[in-house]
N, C-alpha and C positions, 0 to 999 in steps of 0.2 A: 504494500500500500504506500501511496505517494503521498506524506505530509513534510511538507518543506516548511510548519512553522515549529518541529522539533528536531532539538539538538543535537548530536552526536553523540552515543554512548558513553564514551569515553568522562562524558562529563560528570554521569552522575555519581561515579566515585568522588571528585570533588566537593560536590555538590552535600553528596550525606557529609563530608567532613565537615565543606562550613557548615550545614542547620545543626550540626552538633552541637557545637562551639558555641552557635549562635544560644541555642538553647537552653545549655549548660549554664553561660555566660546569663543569657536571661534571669534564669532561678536564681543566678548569685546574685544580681542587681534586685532583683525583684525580695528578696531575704532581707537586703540593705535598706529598703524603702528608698533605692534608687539614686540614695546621700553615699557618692562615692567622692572621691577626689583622683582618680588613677590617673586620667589624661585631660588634664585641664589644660587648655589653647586655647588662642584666639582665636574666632570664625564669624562668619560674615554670615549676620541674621537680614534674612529677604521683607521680615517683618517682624517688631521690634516691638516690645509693650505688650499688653494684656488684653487693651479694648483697641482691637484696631476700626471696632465700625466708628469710634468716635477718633478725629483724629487732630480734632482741637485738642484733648487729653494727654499730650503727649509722642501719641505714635506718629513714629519715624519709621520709614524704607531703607532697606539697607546699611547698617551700623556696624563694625565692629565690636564684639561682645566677648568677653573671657566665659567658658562652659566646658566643661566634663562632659567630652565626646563618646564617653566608654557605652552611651547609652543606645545613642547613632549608631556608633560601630554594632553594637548589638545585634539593631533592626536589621540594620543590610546586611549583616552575618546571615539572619535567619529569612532574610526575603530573594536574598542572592540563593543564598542553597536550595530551599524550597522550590525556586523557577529551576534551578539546574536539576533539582531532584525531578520533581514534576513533568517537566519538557523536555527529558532525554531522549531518546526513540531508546526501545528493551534490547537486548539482542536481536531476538524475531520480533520483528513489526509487523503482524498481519492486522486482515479485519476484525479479530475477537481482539484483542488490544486495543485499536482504533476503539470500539464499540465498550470496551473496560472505562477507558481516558475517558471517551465522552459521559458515558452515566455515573461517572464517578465526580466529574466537574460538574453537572448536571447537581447531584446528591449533594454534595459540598454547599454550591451559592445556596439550595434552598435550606437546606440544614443551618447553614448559617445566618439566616434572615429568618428562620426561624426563632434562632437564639434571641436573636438581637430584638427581635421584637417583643420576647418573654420581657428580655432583658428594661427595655421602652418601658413595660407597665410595672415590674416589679422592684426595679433597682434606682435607687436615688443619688443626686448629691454627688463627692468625691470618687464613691465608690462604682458610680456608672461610669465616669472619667475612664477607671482603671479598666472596666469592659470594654471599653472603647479602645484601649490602646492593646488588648489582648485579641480586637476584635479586627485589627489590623493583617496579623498574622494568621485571623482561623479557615478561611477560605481556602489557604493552601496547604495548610498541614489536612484539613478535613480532607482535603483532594488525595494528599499523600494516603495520608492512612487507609483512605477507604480503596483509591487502585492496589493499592500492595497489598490489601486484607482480599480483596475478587481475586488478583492474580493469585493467590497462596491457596484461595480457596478451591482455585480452577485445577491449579494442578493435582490434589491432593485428589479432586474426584476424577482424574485422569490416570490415579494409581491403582 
């Protein structure tokens, strides 16, 4: 089967290495309540301030800011690996694959707007914040988990 929007195998060994990292590395940020100091530098915030819809307030575009990147580094540990995980072609690429990917990214977006919507009526405050930024990452890892749980499943009723 001919899909030219995924990657070379090759990749997804890299790929689990960084969501590892990336993941690993989460729990330990996320145990800290995210008050780390490891790699504090200076970086260039695109939007500056707290209330940008008002911006008599204060808010500035573009600024120089001192921040502990450890958190950033993070994200794109676990958004980089998860696309290299997700989008590698397997070794054999046929149509049962193809048809795996798709209803497993299919099950993912609604599974997670499912959540998110529990999420809407039940969760408040601070703590809906923190779903939100966990909700960043769930569409991909639910994609991961659920193609390599079909694929595991497939082959095993193949034995």
């Amino acid at each position: 089967m001919k899909t030219n929007y995924l990657l070379p195998n090759k990749f997804k060994i890299y790929g689990w290495i960084l969501l590892g990292i990336g993941i690993i590395l989460g729990i330990y940020l996320k145990s800290k309540d995210f008050e780390t100091n490891i790699l504090v530098t200076n970086v260039i915030s695109a939007l500056h301030e707290n209330n940008f819809l008002y911006p008599e307030k204060g808010y500035s575009y573009f600024k120089v800011i001192e921040n502990d990147i450890i958190d950033e580094i993070c994200a794109l540990l676990i958004i980089i690996g998860g696309i290299l995980v997700g989008f590698s072609k397997e070794k054999i690429e046929d149509e049962y694959i193809y048809k795996l990917r798709k209803d497993s990214l299919v099950w993912a977006i609604i599974t997670n707007y499912i959540i998110l919507m529990l999420t809407i009526i039940f969760v408040y405050n601070f703590t809906f914040f923190d779903v939100l930024v966990f909700n960043m990452f769930t569409p991909l890892l639910f994609f991961i988990i659920r193609f390599n749980f079909l694929k595991l499943k497939s082959r095993s009723h193949e034995e």
